[in-house]
C-alpha positions, 0 to 999 in steps of 0.5 A: 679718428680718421676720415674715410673716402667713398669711391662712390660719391656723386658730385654735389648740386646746389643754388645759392642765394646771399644777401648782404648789408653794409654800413660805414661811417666815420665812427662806425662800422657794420658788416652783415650777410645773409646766406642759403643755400639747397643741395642735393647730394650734399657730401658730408662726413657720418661717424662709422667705422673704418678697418675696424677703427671709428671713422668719419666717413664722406657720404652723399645723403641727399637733399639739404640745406644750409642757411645762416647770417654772419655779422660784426661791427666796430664803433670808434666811440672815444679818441683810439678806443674801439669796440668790437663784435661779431657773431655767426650762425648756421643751421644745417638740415638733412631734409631726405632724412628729416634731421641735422647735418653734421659737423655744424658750428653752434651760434657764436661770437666775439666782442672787445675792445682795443686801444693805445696805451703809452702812445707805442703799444695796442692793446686788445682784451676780448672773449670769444663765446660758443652757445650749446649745440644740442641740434646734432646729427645722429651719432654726434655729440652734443656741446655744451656752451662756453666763453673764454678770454684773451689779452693780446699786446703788440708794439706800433710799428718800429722802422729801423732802416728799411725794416719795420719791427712788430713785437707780439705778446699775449695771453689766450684762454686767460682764465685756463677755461677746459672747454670743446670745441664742437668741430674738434672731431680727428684728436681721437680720445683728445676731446678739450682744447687746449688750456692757458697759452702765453706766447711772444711773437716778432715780426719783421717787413722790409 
């Protein structure tokens, strides 16, 4: 699928509006923001065609808005043991057109925890999870919801004169989840992610 530009667009107009709350102490941490924001000839991309080919083509549709909250926490609850989580939403709507927006993320999230292991490694086993998004534009496809899982492994920093040496290595999608991710919209007729990948990375500073 390709994206189309319009020659014709106006530029977009908006206010916006964020309001945040943050919390830090010696165990935990948490960050939050709140977010909206109005536009009027918001440019988003509708599903169309294109030199006879399916394209998203940008377009001006009018009044909008966006609004939604961002929020994570981390608790240092036993010596180096951390517990994590985020999660994210936003709600898109077409007001001229008394619809939804394209191309707007379901809730999601991730929660994990990490630790040191053998005093020169960290370990960090998570799952990062989609809700269903069934609050689409016209023409778009709904998706339906998912979790998958992920165990990363790197090494403490290892100094060799002046370098700094990290080994990376881990294993995403641990589980070979088949899943869609609901933003994945130019792979043409490619529509799930890919599966189980096992990889191992080096860094060097210096």
């Amino acid at each position: 699928m390709c994206v189309s530009v319009n020659p014709e667009l106006k530029p977009e107009k908006g206010q916006s509006i964020d309001f945040g709350v943050r919390h830090y102490s010696d165990n935990l941490k948490i960050l939050s923001s709140f977010f909206y924001s109005h536009f009027n000839d918001l440019v988003v991309e509708v599903p169309g065609t294109y030199e006879g080919r399916n394209a998203l083509i940008k377009t001006n549709i009018g009044e909008a808005r966006i609004y939604g909250f961002d929020f994570s926490a981390d608790y240092n609850f036993w010596q180096d043991y951390i517990f994590y989580t985020t999660a994210s939403f936003i709600k898109g709507d077409d007001i001229t057109a008394d619809g939804n927006l394209p191309e707007i993320p379901p809730l999601n999230g991730r929660v994990g925890f990490k630790f040191g292991f053998l005093n020169y490694l960290q370990t960090d086993i998570s799952s990062t999870l989609f809700a269903e998004q069934n609050d689409v534009a016209e023409g778009e496809a709904t998706t339906p919801g998912y979790a998958v899982f992920n165990l990363l492994l790197n090494t403490t920093p290892i100094i060799f004169n002046n370098f700094s040496f990290r080994i990376y290595s881990g294993v995403e999608n641990l589980f070979d989840k088949t899943y869609r991710n609901h933003l994945s919209t130019t792979r043409g007729s490619i529509t799930i992610e890919p599966g189980r990948n096992i990889f191992v990375k080096l860094a060097v500073e210096f």
